[in-house]
MARZANU-993031 format. One line per 3 residues: their letters; for each residue x, y, z of C-alpha. Coordinates in steps of 0.25 Angstrom, whole numbers, plus 5000, padded with zeros to 4 digits. Example, Ala and Ser with C-alpha at 12.3 -4.5 7.8 and 13.67 -1.06 7.14 Angstrom:
BEGIN
as	5049:4982:5031  5055:4996:5029 .
END
This chain:
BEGIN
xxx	5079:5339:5420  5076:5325:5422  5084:5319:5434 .
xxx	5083:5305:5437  5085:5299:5454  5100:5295:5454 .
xxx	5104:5284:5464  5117:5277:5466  5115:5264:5459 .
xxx	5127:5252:5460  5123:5246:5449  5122:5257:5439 .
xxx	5137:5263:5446  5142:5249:5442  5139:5249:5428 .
xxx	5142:5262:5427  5156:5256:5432  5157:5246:5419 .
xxx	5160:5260:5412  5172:5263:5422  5175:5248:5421 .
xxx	5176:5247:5406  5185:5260:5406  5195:5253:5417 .
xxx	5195:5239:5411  5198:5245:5397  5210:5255:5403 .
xxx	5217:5246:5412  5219:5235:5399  5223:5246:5391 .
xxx	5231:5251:5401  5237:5238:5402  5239:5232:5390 .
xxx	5241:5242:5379  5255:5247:5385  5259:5231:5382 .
xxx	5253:5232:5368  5261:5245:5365  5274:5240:5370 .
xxx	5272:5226:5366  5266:5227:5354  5270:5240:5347 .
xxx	5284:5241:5356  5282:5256:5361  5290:5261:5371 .
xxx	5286:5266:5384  5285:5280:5382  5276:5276:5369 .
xxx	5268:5268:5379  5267:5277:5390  5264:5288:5380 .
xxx	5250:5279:5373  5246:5274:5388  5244:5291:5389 .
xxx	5233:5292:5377  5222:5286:5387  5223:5298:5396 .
xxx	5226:5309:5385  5214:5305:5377  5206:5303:5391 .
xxx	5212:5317:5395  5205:5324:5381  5190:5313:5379 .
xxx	5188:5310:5393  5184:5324:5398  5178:5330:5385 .
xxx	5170:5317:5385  5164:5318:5400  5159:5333:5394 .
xxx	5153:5327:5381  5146:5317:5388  5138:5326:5399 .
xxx	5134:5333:5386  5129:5320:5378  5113:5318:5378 .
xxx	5110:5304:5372  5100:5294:5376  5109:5285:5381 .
xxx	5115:5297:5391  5128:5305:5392  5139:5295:5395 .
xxx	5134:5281:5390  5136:5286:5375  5151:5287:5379 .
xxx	5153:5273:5385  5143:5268:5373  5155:5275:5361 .
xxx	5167:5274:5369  5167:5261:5376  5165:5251:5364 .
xxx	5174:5260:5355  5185:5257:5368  5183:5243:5368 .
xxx	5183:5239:5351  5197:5249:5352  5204:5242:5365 .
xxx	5200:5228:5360  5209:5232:5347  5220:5237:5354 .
xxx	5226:5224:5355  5224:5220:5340  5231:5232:5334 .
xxx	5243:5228:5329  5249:5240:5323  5252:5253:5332 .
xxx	5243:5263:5324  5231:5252:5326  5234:5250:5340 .
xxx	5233:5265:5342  5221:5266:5335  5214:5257:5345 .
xxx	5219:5261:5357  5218:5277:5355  5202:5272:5353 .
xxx	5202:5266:5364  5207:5277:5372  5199:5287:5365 .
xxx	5186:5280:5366  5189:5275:5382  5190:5291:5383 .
xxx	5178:5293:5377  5169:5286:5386  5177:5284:5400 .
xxx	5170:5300:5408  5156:5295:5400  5158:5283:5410 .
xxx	5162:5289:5423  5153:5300:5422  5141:5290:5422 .
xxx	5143:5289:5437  5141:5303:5442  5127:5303:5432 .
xxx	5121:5293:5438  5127:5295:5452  5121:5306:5463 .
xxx	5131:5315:5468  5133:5309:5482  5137:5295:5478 .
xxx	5145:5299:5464  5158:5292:5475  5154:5279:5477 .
xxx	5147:5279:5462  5162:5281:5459  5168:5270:5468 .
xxx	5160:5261:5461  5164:5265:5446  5178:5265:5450 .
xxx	5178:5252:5457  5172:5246:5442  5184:5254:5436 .
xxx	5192:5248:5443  5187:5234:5442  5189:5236:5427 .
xxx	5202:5239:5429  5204:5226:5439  5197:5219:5431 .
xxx	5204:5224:5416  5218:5221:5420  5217:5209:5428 .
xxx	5208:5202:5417  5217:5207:5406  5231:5202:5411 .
xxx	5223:5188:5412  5220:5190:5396  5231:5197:5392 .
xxx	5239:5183:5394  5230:5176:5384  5231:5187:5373 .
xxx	5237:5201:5372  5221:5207:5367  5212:5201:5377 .
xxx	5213:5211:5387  5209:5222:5377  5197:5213:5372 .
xxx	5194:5211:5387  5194:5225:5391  5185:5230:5378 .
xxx	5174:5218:5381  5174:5225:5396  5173:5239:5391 .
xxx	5164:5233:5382  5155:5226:5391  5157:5238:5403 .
xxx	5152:5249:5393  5141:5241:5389  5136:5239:5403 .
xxx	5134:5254:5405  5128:5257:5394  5117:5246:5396 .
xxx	5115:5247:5410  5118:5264:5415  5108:5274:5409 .
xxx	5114:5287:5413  5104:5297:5420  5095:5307:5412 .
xxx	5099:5318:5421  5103:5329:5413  5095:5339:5407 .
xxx	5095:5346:5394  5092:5362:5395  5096:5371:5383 .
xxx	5103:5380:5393  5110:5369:5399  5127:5372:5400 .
xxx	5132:5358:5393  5145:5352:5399  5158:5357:5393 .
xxx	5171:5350:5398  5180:5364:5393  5172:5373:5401 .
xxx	5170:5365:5414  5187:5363:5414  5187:5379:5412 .
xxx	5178:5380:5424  5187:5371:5433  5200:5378:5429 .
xxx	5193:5393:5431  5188:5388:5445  5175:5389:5443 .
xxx	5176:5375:5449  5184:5375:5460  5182:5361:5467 .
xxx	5181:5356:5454  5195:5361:5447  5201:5355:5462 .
xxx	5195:5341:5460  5201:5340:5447  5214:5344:5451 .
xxx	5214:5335:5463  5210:5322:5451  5222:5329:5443 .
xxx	5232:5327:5456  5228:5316:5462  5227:5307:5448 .
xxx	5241:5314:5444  5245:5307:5458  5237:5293:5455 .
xxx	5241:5291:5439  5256:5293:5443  5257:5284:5454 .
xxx	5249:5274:5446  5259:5276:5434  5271:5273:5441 .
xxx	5267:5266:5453  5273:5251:5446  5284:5259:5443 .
xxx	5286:5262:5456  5285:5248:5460  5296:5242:5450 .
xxx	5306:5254:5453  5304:5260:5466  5299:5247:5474 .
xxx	5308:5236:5466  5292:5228:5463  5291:5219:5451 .
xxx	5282:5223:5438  5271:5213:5444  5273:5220:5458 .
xxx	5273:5233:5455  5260:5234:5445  5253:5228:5456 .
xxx	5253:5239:5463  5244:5249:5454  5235:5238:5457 .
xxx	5235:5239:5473  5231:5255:5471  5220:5250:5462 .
xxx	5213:5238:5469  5211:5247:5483  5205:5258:5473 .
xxx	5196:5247:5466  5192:5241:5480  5191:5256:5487 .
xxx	5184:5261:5474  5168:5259:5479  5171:5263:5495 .
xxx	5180:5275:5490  5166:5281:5483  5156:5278:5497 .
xxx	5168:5285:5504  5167:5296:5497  5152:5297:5497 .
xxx	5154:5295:5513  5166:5303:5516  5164:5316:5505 .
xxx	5173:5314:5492  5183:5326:5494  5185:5319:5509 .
xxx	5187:5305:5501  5197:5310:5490  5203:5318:5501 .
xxx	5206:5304:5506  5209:5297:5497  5220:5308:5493 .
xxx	5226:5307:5506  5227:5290:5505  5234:5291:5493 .
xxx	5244:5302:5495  5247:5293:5510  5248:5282:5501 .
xxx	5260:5288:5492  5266:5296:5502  5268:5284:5508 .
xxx	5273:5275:5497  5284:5286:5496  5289:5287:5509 .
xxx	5288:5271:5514  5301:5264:5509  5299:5253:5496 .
xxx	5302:5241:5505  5292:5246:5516  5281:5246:5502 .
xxx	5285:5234:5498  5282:5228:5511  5272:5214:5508 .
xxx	5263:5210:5517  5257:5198:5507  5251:5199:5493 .
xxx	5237:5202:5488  5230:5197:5474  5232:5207:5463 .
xxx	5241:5215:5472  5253:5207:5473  5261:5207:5486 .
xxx	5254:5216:5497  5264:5227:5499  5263:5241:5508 .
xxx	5263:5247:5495  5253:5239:5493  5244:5245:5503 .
xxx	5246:5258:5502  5243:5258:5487  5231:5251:5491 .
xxx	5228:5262:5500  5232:5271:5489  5221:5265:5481 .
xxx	5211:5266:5491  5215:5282:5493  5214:5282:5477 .
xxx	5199:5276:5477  5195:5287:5488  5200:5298:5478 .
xxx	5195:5292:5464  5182:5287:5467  5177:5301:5473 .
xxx	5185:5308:5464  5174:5309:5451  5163:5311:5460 .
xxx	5169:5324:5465  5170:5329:5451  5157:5325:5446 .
xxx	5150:5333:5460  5157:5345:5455  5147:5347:5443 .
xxx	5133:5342:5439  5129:5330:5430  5130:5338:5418 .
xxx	5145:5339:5419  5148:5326:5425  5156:5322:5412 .
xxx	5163:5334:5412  5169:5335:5424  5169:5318:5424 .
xxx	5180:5323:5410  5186:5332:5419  5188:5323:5431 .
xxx	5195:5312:5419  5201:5326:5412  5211:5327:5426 .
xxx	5213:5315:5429  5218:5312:5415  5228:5323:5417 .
xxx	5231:5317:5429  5235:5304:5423  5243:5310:5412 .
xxx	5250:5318:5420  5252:5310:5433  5262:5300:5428 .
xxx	5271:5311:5418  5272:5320:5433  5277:5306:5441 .
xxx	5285:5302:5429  5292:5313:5430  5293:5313:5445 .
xxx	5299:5300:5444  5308:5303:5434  5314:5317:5441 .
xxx	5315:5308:5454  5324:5299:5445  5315:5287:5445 .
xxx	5309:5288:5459  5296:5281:5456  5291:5284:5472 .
xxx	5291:5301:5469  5276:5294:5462  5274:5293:5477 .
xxx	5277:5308:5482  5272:5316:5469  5258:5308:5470 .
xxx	5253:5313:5483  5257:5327:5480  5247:5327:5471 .
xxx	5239:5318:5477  5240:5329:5489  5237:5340:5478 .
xxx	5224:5332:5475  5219:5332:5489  5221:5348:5490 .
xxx	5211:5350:5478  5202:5341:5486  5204:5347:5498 .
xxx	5201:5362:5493  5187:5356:5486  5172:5361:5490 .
xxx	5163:5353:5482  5164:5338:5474  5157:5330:5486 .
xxx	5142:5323:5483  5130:5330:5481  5119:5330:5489 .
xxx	5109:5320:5483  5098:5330:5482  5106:5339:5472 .
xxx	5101:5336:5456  5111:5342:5449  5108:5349:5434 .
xx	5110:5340:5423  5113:5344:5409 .
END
């Protein structure tokens, strides 16, 4: 077996970000712009709309895990993951850049069911290039630092595109393939993935079937309890996330303009929090951190329920970006700090419970339930909120339930924190 001395390099960490940057620039635009086209453009209604907004995550929920096995199984000169980002990325880029072009319905399809596909295709090849080339013991700050360019991506995709968009309806899309474009192309020029794994005749190869087997007949306890706890706590997170501008607009009385802004508050305390979220857990133990973090965010919502809308709506000034400077405002800040301590150590946890050959795998996994989480969170909430007869704060009761669901799983795990830096494991 050839093993080679890993060490916890920024600058590698970083360009291995642009891979995460490229997959956030490319989905916030998409995310923002595509809905317009279809309403504006081909005139579908709603329920069309929400229903093609859904194919992202369907197609993510049935490439992205599959892949992440493929790919700790791949042997090419080039490694494991970067043939992935090499195919899927440019492929995402020429189909986004078209999107806006299409002029007829089937065409328009055509490029943006490409673009899903091929985005599935190479976005666990990309995340599990962290954990190769990261030791055990710092996999949380390695992770803070790949979200925080994620989540620059994002920052940066949205607020550059509605600068563009006011000059011509296609420029975001063209701005967003160039990024991809110029993010993937960092990686591939500048990582080199570790020659770490070994190739023995005898050697089990990863399977994605049988390891899901083994998680549901508990033959990995701690394992089958973290993914439960990313299956509750993103149910919790995607619904809130879905309908907290709705809750603006109805429950609060806010304008559009007031009440998308305050997404953006979650998101900037999770951007800012992202990199100190990681060394916190490297400090404090993960389990410890999520644990957390968990408790933040289900104070957060408990609390957003129970205080009264005019209390919220409170101001105390107004920020940049985030509009007037509300108590809502803070607590969804504080709600974002409470998100990073859960997300950025999240990942790291997974990829412990398993050696290097398997990190795609269970990196598939790790997408596989949070995929279902996001399909699922915002039917359950819809549903809530339409039993309740419109009540759009019941988001803010249902949320820590599971949220408190999520920190049980955690609560009752053994295993999932760093490995000493002494331990090698087997790489196949």
């Amino acid at each position: 077996m050839i093993v080679e001395e890993q060490k916890f390099k920024y600058g590698k960490l970083f360009l291995i970000g642009f891979g995460f940057f490229g997959v956030s620039v490319l989905w916030s635009l998409y995310n923002t712009y595509v809905p317009i086209l279809l309403s504006q453009k081909f005139s579908l209604d709603a329920a069309a709309i929400g229903f093609f907004m859904s194919l992202d995550n369907i197609a993510a929920l049935f490439i992205q895990p599959p892949v992440g096995a493929w790919s700790d199984r791949v042997r090419t000169k080039l490694g494991r993951r970067l043939p992935f980002i090499a195919v899927g990325a440019p492929i995402a880029a020429v189909a986004f850049g078209l999107v806006p072009l299409a002029d007829s319905l089937p065409l328009f399809l055509a490029c943006t069911v490409t673009t899903i596909l091929a985005m599935a295709f190479w976005r666990t090849p990309v995340v599990a290039l962290m954990p190769d080339v990261t030791p055990s013991h710092l996999r949380s700050q390695a992770n803070g630092i790949i979200n925080f360019m994620g989540g620059l991506g994002l920052v940066l995709g949205t607020s550059i595109g509605a600068m563009l968009v006011k000059q011509n309806q296609a420029y975001p899309f063209w701005f967003g393939s160039f990024l991809v474009l110029i993010a993937a192309a960092l990686v591939l020029i500048f990582v080199r993935e570790p020659k770490v794994y070994e190739e023995h005749p005898t050697t089990e190869k990863p399977n994605l079937l049988k390891s899901l087997k083994e998680l549901v007949t508990n033959k990995h306890g701690d394992a089958i309890r973290i993914f439960l706890a990313i299956f509750f706590w993103f149910i919790a997170y995607n619904a809130i996330e879905a309908f907290l501008s709705l809750y603006g607009v109805n429950h609060l009385g806010l304008d559009e303009s007031g009440a998308g802004r305050l997404i953006t508050s979650v998101g900037a305390s999770f951007l800012i929090f992202a990199i100190p979220a990681g060394f916190i857990g490297g400090k404090l133990g993960r389990k410890k951190t999520i644990s957390i973090g968990l408790v933040i965010m289900i104070l957060v919502l408990l609390s957003v329920f129970f205080i009264p809308g005019e209390t919220l709506l409170q101001s105390h000034g107004s920020l940049p970006l985030l509009g007037s400077f509300m108590n809502l405002t803070i607590l969804l800040l504080a709600a974002g700090i409470g998100w990073s301590l859960i997300n950025i150590n999240s990942l790291p946890v997974v990829v412990d419970l398993t050696d290097r050959a398997h990190i795609g795998t269970f990196t598939g996994l790790y997408y596989l339930f949070s995929t279902l989480a996001a399909i699922a969170g915002p039917n359950i909430n819809g549903w809530i909120v339409k039993l309740t007869g419109g009540n759009y704060s019941s988001i803010f009761i249902i949320g820590p339930i599971f949220m408190f669901a999520a920190l049980i799983m955690i609560l009752g795990m053994h295993s999932g924190e760093a490995k000493p830096e002494s331990v090698n494991e087997n790489i196949a």
